[in-house]
N, C-alpha and C positions, 0 to 999 in steps of 0.2 A: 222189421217194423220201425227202431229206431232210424234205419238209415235213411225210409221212406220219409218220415217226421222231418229229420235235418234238410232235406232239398226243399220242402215244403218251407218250410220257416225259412230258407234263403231266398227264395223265389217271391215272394211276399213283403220282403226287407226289399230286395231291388226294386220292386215293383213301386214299392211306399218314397224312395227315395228318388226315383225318377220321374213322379209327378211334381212331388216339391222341388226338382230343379236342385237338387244337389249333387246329383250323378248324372249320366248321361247315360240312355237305354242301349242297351246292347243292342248288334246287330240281330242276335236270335231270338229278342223278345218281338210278338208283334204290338206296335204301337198305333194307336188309331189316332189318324189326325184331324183334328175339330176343325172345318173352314170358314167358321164365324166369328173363333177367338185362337187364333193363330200367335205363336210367339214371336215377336219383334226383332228382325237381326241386327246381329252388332254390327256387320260393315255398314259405313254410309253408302246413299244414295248418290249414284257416280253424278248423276243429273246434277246434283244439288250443289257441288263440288264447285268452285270459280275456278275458272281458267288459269290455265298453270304460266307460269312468266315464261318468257319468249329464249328460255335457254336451252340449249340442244346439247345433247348425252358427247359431243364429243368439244363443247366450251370447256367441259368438265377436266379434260383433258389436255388442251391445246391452248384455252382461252389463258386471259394473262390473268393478273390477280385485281388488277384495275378492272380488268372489263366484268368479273365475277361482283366485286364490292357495288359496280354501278349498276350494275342487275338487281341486289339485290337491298335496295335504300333509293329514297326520292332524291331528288336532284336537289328538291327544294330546304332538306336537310341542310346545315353549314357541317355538321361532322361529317357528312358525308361528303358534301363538296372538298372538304381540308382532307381528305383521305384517298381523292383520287388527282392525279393530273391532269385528266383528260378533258375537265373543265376547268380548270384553274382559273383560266379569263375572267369568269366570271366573279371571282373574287376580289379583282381590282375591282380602285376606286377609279373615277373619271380622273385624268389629267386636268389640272390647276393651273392656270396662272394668273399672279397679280402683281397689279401696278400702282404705286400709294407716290403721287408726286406730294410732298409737305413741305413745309418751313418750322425751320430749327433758329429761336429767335438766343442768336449765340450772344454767351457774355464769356470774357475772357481776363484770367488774372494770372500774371506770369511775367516773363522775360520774355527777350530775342536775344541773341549776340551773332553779331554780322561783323567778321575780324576782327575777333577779340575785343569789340566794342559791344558791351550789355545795356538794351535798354528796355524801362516798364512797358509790358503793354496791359492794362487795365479799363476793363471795358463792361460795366453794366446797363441795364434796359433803359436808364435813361441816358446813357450816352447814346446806346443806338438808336434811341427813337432820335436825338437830337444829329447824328450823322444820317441818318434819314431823310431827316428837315433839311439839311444843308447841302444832301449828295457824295456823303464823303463814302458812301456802301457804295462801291465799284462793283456790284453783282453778288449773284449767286444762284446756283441751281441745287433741289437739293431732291433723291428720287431712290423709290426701293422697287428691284423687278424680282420676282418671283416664281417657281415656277414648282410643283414638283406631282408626287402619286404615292399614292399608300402609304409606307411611312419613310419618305427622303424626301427632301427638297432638297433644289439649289435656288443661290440668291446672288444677286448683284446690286450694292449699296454704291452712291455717289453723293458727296458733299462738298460742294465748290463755296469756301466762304471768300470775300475778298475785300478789307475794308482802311480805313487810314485814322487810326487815331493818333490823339498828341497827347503830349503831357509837358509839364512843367517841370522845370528843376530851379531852383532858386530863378534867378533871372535868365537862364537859360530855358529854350521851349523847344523842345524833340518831338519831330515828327515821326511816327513810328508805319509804317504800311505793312499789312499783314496779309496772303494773299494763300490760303491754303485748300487745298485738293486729296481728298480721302475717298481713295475706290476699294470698296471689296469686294472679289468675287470669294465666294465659299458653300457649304453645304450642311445641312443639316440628316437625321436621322435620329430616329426614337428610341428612348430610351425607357419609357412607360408609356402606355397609349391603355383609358378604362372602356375604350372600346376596339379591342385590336381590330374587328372584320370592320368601320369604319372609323379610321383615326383623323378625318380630315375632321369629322363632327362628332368627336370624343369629347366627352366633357372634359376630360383633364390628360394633359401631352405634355411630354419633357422630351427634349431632344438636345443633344450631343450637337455643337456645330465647331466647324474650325473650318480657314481658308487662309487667305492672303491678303493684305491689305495696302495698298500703293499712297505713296506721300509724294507731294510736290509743294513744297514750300516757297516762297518767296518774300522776303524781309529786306525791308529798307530804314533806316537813320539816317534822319536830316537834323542836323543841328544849329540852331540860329541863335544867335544874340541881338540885345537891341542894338540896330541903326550895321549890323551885321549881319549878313542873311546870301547863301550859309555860310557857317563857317565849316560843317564838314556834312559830305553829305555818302552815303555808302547803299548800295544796293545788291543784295547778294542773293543767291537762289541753292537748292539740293532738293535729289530723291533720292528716296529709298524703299525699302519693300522689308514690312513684318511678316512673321506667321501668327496666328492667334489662332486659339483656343478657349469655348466653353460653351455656355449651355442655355437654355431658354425654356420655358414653362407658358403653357398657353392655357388658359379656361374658361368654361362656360358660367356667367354667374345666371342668364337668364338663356332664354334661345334666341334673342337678339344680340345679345351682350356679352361681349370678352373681355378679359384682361389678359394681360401679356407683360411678361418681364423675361429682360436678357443682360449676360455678362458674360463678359470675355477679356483676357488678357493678350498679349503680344509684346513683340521684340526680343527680349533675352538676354537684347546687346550682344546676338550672334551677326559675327562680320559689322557689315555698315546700319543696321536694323538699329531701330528704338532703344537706347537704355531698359525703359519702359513704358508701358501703354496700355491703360484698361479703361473698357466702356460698359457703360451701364446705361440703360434704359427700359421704361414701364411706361404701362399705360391701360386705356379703359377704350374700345370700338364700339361704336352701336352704328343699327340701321339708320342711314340715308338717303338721303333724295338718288334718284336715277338707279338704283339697286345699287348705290355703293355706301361704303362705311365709315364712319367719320371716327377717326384715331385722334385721341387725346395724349399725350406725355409729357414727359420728364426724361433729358438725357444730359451725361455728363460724360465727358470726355479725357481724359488725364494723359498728357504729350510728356516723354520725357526724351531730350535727343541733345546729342552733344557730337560733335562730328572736326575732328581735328586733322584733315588734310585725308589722301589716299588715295586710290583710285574713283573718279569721278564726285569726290568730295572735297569741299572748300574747306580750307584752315580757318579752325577759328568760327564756325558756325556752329549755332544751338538755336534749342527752343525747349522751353520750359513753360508749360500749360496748362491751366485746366478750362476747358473748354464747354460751359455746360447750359442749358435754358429748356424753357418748354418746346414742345412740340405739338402743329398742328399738321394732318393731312387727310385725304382720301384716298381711302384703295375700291379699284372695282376689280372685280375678279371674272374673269374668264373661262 
């Protein structure tokens, strides 16, 4: 009788428990199934499911690791673009170039010595407005080309000055002619960029630059006395070739508007090169007429060269300089 009791009370425990979904009905109970309130299954709906991405059971296996990542992330992602090569293209910037012809209204305070002859050459804004007036500026060109992508550029600078001052020395009057030619070709590359995926319109850019910079000078002393004229007169010429080094910072202060500062060193007074040589200049662009940008500066120039015979050097030539005035120009960009 007991053991009749105990099945009964098991049989009824299972029974209690597999309506409330705690257990699951055995095979050997019979369960009656309701077709009006049916239990919900837990697999989903295959229908409902979005189509599965376009990779096939043997990518998994053979595919490369690039073609998996690009399967599986938009294109239109940048982490994802920076994670595969297989579009990289499209992370360049467009190719740049520009072209800013300007004027550099040069004043000069130093010396010349042309065989061991040293004479002033001293020259501020109202001398040259007044060699100006008179024609004693024999020329000048003065132009910066440009060109680069993403973060390098390269550059090629030219400044052709070429002018004839005098001075006075007691009653002696020396003519001095000063006729000089500054080419750089060199390059640049970033050093901080606050937008690296585009650094051309970063608000704020430092870049590393160094190249080589060509000299061609030519100095002349005329010396006259009264009712004497001349008494001595010398014309002497040299080049030579620096390397320079250093750095430049470009930023946005508005979306029309930049500033720009740069400096750099050279010479070393390695072989026939400069003693020494360092330029500096800054300034403010904004938008202009024809889509181009009107640069405003300041540049200063500091010559230091001394050159005592050698191979394709004259004895006895120097030039000691600082070379420095405003700048105006135009750059359109390409």
């Amino acid at each position: 009788m007991s053991r009749l009791r105990f099945v009964m009370l098991t049989t009824v425990a299972v029974l209690g428990l597999t309506k409330t979904g705690l257990a699951d009905a055995p095979n050997w109970l019979p369960v009656k199934q309701n077709s009006d309130t049916s239990s919900q299954s837990l697999l989903p709906d295959v229908a409902a499911l979005p189509a599965p991405d376009p990779l096939q059971p043997e990518d998994v296996f053979t595919g490369s690791a690039e073609s998996l990542i690009r399967l599986s992330c938009s294109d239109k992602d940048p982490k994802c673009r920076k994670g595969t090569k297989g579009i990289s293209t499209s992370e360049h910037t467009a190719t740049w170039v520009k072209f800013t012809p300007y004027a550099w209204a040069t004043q000069l305070n130093g010396d010349a010595t042309v065989r061991g002859i040293t004479a002033p050459v001293d020259l501020n804004l109202s001398d040259l407005w007044n060699l100006l007036e008179n024609g004693d500026v024999r020329g000048g060109f003065m132009g910066h080309l440009g060109f680069g992508r993403d973060n390098w550029s390269l550059f090629i600078n030219g400044d052709i000055v070429s002018m004839d001052p005098s001075v006075q020395v007691r009653r002696a009057n020396i003519d001095t002619g000063l006729t000089m030619t500054l080419l750089e070709l060199g390059g640049a590359i970033d050093l901080y960029s606050a937008n690296e995926s585009d650094p051309v319109n970063s608000p704020l850019r430092v870049q590393m630059l160094g190249g080589v910079r060509y000299y061609s000078v030519d100095a002349q002393a005329i010396l006259s006395l009264p009712d004497v004229n001349p008494v001595l007169s010398i014309d002497e010429g040299a080049n030579w070739v620096d390397l320079f080094v250093g750095s430049q910072a470009l930023a946005k202060v508005t979306p029309n508007t930049d500033v720009f500062v740069r400096g750099d060193v050279g010479g070393f007074g390695i072989g026939t090169s400069s003693n020494h040589a360092w330029n500096l200049a800054s300034g403010i662009s904004t938008n202009s007429i024809c889509g181009s940008k009107l640069f405003l500066g300041y540049r200063v120039f500091d010559l230091d060269q001394s050159l005592n015979g050698g191979t394709g050097s004259p004895q006895g030539f120097g030039v000691d300089a600082v070379i420095h005035g405003p700048v105006v120009g135009l750059t359109f960009q390409f």
